[in-house]
C-alpha positions as a printed Julia matrix, in Angstrom:
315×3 Matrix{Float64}:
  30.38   20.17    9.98
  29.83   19.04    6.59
  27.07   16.24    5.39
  29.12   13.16    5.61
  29.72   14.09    9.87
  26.16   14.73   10.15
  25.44   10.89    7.96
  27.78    9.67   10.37
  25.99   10.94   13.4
  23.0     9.78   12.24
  23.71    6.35   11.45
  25.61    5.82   14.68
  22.53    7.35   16.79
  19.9     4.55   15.29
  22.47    2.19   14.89
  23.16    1.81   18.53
  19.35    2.89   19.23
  19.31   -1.01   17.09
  17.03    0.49   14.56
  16.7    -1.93   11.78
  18.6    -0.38    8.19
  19.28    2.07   10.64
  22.72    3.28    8.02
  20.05    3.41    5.3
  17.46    5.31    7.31
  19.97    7.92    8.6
  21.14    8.56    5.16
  17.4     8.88    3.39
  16.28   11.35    6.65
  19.27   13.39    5.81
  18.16   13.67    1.83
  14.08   14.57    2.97
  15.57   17.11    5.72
  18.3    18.92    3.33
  15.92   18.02    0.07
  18.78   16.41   -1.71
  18.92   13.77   -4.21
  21.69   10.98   -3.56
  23.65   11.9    -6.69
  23.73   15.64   -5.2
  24.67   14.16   -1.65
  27.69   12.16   -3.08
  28.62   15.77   -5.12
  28.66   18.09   -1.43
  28.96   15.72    1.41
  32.25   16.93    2.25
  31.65   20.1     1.8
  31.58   21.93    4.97
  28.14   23.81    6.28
  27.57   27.19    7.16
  26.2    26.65   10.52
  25.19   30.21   10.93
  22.71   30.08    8.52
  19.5    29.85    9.56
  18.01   28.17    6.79
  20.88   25.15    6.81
  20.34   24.84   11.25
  16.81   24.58   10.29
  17.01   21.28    8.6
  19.46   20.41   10.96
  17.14   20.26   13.39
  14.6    18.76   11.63
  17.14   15.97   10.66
  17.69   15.45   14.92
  14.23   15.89   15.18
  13.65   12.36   12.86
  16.06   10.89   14.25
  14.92   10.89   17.32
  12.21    9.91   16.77
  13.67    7.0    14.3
  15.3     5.5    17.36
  11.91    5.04   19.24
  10.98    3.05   15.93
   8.48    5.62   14.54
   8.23    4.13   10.41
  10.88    5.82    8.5
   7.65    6.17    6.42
   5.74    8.15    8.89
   8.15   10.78    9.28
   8.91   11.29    5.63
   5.04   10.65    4.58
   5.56    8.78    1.42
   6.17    5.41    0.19
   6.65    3.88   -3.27
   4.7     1.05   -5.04
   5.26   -0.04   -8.52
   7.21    3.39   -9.38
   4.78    5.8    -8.24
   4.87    7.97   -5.03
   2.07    7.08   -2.27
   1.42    9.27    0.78
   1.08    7.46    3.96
   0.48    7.67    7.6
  -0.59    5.82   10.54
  -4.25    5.55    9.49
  -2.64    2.57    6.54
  -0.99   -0.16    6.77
   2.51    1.42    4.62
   2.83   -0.57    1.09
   5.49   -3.09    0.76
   7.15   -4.36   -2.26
   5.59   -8.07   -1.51
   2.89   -6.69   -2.43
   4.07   -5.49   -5.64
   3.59   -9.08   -6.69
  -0.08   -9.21   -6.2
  -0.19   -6.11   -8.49
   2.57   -7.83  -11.08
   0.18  -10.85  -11.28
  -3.1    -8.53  -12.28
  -1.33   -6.83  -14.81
  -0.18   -9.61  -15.94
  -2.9   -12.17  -16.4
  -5.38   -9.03  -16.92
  -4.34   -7.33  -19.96
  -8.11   -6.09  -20.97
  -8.61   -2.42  -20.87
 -12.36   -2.48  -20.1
 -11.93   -4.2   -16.84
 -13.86   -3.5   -13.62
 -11.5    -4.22  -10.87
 -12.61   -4.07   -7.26
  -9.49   -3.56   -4.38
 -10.63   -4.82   -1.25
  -9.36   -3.4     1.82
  -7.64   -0.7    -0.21
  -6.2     1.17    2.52
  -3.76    3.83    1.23
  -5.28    2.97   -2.29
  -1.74    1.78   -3.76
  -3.25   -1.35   -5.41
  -5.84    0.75   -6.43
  -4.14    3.82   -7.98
  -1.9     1.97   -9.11
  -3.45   -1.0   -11.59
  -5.52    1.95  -12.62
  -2.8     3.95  -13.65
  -0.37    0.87  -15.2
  -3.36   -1.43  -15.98
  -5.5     1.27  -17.8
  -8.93   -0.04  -16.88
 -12.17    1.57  -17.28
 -13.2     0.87  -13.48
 -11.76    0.43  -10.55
 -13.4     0.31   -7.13
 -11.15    0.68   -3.57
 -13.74   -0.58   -0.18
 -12.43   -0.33    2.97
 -14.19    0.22    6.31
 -11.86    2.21    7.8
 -12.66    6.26    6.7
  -9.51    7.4     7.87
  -7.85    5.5     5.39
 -10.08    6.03    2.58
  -9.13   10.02    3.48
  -5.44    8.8     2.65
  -6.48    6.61   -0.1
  -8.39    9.63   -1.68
  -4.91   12.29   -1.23
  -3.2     9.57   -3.75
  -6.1     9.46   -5.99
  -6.09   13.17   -6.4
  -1.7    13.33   -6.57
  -2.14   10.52   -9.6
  -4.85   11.93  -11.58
  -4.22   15.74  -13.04
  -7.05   16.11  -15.46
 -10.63   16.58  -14.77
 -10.0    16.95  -10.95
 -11.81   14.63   -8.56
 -15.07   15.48   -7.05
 -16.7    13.93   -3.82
 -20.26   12.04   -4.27
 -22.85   10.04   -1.99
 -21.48   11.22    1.26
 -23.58    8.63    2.74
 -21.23    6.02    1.25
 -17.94    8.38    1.16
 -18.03    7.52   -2.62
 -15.45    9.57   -4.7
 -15.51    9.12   -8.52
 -12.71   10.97  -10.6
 -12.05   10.66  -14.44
  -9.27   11.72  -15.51
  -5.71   11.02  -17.41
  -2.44    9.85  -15.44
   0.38   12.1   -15.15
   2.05   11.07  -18.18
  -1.06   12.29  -20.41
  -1.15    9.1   -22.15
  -4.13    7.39  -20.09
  -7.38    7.13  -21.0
 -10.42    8.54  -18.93
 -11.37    5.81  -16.88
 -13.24    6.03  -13.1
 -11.91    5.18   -9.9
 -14.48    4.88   -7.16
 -13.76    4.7    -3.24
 -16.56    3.23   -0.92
 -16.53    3.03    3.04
 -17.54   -0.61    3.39
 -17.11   -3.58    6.14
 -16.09   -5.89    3.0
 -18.82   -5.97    0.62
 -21.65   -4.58    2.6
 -22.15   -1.14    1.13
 -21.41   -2.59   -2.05
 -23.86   -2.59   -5.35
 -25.59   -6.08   -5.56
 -25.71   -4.81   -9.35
 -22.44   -4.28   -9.9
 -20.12   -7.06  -10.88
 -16.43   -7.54  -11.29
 -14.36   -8.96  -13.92
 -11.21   -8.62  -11.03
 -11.36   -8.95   -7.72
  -7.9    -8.13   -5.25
  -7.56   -8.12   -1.79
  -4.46   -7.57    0.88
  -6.81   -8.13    3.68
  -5.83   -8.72    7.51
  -3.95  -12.05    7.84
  -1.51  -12.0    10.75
  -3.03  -14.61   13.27
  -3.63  -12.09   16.82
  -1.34  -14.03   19.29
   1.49  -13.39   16.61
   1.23   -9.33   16.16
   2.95   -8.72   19.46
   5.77  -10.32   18.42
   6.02   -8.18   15.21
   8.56   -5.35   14.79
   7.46   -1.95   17.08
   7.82   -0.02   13.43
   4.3    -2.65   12.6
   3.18   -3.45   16.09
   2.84   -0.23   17.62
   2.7     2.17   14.83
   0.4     0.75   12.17
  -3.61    0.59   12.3
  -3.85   -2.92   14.12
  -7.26   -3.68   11.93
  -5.15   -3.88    8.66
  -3.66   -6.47   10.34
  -5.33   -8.66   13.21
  -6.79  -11.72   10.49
  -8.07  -13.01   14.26
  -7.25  -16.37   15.89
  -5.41  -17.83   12.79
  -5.26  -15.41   10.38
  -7.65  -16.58    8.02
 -10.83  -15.02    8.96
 -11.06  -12.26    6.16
 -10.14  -15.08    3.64
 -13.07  -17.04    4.76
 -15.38  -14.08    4.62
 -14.1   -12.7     1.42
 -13.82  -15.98   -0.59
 -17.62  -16.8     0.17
 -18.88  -13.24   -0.32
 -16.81  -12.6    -3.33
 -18.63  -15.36   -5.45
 -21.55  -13.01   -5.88
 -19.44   -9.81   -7.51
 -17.63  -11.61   -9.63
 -19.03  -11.95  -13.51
 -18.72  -15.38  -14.91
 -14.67  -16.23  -15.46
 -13.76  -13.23  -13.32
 -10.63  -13.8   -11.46
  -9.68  -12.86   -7.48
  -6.1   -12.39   -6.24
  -5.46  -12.93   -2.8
  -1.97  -11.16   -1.19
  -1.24  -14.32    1.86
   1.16  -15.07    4.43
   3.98  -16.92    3.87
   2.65  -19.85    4.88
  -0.9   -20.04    4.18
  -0.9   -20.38    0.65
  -2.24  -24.25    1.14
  -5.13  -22.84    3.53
  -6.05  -20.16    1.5
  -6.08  -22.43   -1.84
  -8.53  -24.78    0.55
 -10.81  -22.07    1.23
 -11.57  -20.97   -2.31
 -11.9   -24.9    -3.28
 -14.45  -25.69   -0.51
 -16.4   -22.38   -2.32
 -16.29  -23.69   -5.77
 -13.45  -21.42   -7.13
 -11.36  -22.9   -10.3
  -7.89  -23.01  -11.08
  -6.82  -21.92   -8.09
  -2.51  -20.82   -8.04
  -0.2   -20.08   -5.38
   2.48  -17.85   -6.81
   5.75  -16.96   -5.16
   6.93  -12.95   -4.8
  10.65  -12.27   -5.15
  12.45  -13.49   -2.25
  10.8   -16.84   -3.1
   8.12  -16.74   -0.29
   4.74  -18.15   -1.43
   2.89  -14.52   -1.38
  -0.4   -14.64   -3.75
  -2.96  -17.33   -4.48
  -5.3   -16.33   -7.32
  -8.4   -18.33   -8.91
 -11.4   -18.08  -11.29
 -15.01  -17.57  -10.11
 -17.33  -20.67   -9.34
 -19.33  -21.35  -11.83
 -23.02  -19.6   -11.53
């Protein structure tokens, strides 16, 4: 038996399981079992296995053991715990909705159009705290704040905090508010101190009245309810269905977060809005019927309308 058989197996388990990328999935469970990199898979793939060592049947059976549970549509993400966003590693589970490279746009656009280092950015709904970690790590800003209600997640959102910041570990405060404040430099020791703050919140509820933002983000719920049980099982079954459910047509969290924003954001403060596909002219109505200026709909790679951004209302 030698690496390229057990690929082979793989690939044709999920692929006639009908597990979507199931060639690519088969290949990337056989790298986390065996702890190979792809370069060092295409070196030894035909190099046959010692099957009496114990060490070599134990990933073995790990690898069967993801498969198998691959092919009743468990997240490739879930079994291997991590998932990338903008070039850093994020652990995951099913407590978080798993980050996806649309999203990548939303955090493309804040770095972009928000160069300033002495930001304070709030990430609503932060769930595994990608958006979060990650425009404080790339952006460099002085604040950054991650709400969510859900305290599962902000446990999650709080592991990548800690794996992203080295220095100056974290340290837990207000544990009536799950608040966590760490200061610290990024792994590449070129990073500024700065603070990152997680807050267990139903939107902005829990929130300082006193504190205002210069950046707002949110990837909130927006999948309309009678549409989620037509969604892949890998989302349907296996993610946390309040990341999701934005109620009867999707826009309820827009609604509620364009009208409560307006009072965090400092004068010419900006929110970005991850949408739908296809609600980019909704969403733009919402933040015009609540006074918002120079409102855009941007489109993410695949040429989907994905993000509609605008500038606070004028006090």
């Amino acid at each position: 038996m030698t690496l390229q058989q057990l690929w082979a197996d793989g690939r044709q388990k999920l692929m006639e399981a009908q597990v979507p990328d199931g060639e690519l999935d088969s290949r990337l469970l056989l790298l986390e079992a065996f702890g190979l990199s792809l370069s060092e898979f295409f070196l030894k793939r035909n190099d046959k296995l010692n099957e009496n060592d114990p060490v070599i049947l134990e990933k073995r059976e790990q690898y069967e053991k993801w498969l198998d549970l691959r092919k009743n549509r468990i997240p490739l993400q879930h079994l291997t715990g991590t998932q990338e966003f903008m070039g850093l590693e994020f652990h995951v589970n099913c407590h978080v909705l798993i980050p996806r490279q649309d999203t990548e746009t939303l955090a493309e656009l804040v770095l972009k159009h928000c160069k300033e280092k002495e930001i304070c950015l709030l990430d609503m709904c932060t769930g595994s705290g990608c958006l979060a970690v990650s425009l404080s790590v790339l952006g460099q800003y002085k604040k950054v704040y991650g709400a969510d209600i859900s305290k599962k997640a902000l446990d999650v959102a709080w592991e990548n905090v800690k794996a992203c910041f080295v220095k100056n570990r974290p340290n837990t405060l207000d544990d009536n508010k799950w608040q966590a404040c760490v200061t610290g430099e990024g792994k590449d020791g070129s990073l500024q101190s700065r603070t990152l703050i997680l807050i267990e919140s139903d939107l902005f509820k829990n929130l300082d009245k006193e504190v205002k933002f210069d950046v707002i983000v949110s990837n909130p719920p927006y999948i309309a309810t009678k549409v989620i049980e037509g969604l892949e099982p890998e989302v349907r079954d296996y993610e946390p269905i309040n990341a999701l459910d934005g109620m009867e047509d999707g826009l309820f969290f827009y609604r509620r977060i364009a009208a409560e924003a307006k009072g965090y954001l400092k004068e010419k403060g900006k929110i970005f809005l991850e949408i739908g596909y296809d609600q980019g002219e909704a969403v733009s109505q919402i933040l015009s019927e609540h006074k918002y200026k120079n409102i855009h709909t941007e489109k993410d790679a695949a040429g989907n309308s994905r993000v509609v951004w605008a500038e606070a209302p004028e006090a």
